[in-house]
C-alpha positions in Angstrom: 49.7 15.2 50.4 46.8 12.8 50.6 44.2 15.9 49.6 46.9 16.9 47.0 46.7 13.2 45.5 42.9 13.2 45.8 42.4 16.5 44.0 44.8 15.4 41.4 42.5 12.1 40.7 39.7 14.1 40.3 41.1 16.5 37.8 42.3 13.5 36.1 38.8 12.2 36.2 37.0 15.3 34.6 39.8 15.4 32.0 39.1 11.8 31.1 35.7 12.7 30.8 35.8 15.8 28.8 37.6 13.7 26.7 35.2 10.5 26.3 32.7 13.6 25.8 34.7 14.5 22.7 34.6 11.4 21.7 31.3 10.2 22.1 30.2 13.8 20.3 32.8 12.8 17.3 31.2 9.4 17.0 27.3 10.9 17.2 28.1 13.5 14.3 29.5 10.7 12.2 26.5 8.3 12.9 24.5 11.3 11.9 26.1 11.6 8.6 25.9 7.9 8.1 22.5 7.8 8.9 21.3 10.7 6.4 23.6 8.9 3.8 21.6 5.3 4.5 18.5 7.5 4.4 19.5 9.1 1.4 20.2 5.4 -0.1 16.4 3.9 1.0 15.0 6.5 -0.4 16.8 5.9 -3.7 15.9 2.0 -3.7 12.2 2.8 -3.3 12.0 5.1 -6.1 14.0 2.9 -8.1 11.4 -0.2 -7.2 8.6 1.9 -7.8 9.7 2.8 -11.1 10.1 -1.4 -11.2 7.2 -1.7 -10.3 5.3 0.3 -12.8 7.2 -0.4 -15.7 6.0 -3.9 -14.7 2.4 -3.6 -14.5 2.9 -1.2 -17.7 4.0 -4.5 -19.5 1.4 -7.3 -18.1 -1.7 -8.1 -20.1 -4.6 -10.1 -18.7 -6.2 -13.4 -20.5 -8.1 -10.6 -22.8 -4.9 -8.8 -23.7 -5.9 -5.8 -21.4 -3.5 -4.0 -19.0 -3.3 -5.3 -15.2 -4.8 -3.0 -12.7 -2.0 -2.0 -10.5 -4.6 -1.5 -7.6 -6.1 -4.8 -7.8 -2.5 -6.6 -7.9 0.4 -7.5 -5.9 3.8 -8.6 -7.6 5.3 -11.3 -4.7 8.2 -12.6 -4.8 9.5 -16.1 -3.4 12.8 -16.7 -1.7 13.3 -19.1 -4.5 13.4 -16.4 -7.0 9.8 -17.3 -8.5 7.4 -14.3 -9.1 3.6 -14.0 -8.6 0.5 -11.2 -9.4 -1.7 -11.9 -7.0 -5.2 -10.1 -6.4 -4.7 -7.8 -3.2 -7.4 -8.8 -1.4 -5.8 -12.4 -1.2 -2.7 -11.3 0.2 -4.8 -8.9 3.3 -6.5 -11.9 3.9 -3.2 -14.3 4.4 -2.0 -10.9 6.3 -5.0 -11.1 8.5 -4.2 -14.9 9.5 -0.9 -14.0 9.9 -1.3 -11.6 12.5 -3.5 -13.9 14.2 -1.2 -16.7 14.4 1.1 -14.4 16.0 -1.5 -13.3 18.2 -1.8 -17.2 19.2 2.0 -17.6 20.0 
């Protein structure tokens, strides 16, 4: 009887596991598919900014009334809602401080 009992756990066992299997596989496919639709979504928002982004620069005019150089220029934006141009090379510089300051911590 106590072998009978014991085999009877361990069937229970496996099935329990087969079934969390089941389950786990379910849950897997549908982070899959919610992955690919977030992907699908990012992908969306950076075209979208880019297009932003150079319809921009398409619009801005230096002090001389010629158009800004979308290589030479940055478009940064403040959590206060305030936006900037500034030159690139200013903004790899404060990213070079940065990542020294971090380095420092």
């Amino acid at each position: 009887v106590a072998a009978q009992n014991c085999r009877k756990r361990k069937l229970n066992e496996i099935l329990n596991l087969e079934e969390d299997i089941n389950n786990l596989e379910t849950q897997k496919e549908s982070l899959k598919k919610e992955h690919s639709q977030y992907s699908r979504s990012i992908s969306q928002m950076k075209q979208k900014l880019n297009n932003m982004y150079l319809d921009i620069f398409s619009r801005l005019r230096d002090d001389q009334g010629k158009p800004v150089n979308p290589c030479q220029y940055i478009i940064r934006c403040n959590s206060d809602g305030s936006v900037f141009i500034t030159p690139k090379h200013l903004v790899k510089s404060e990213q070079k401080q940065d990542k020294k300051e971090q380095k420092q911590k």
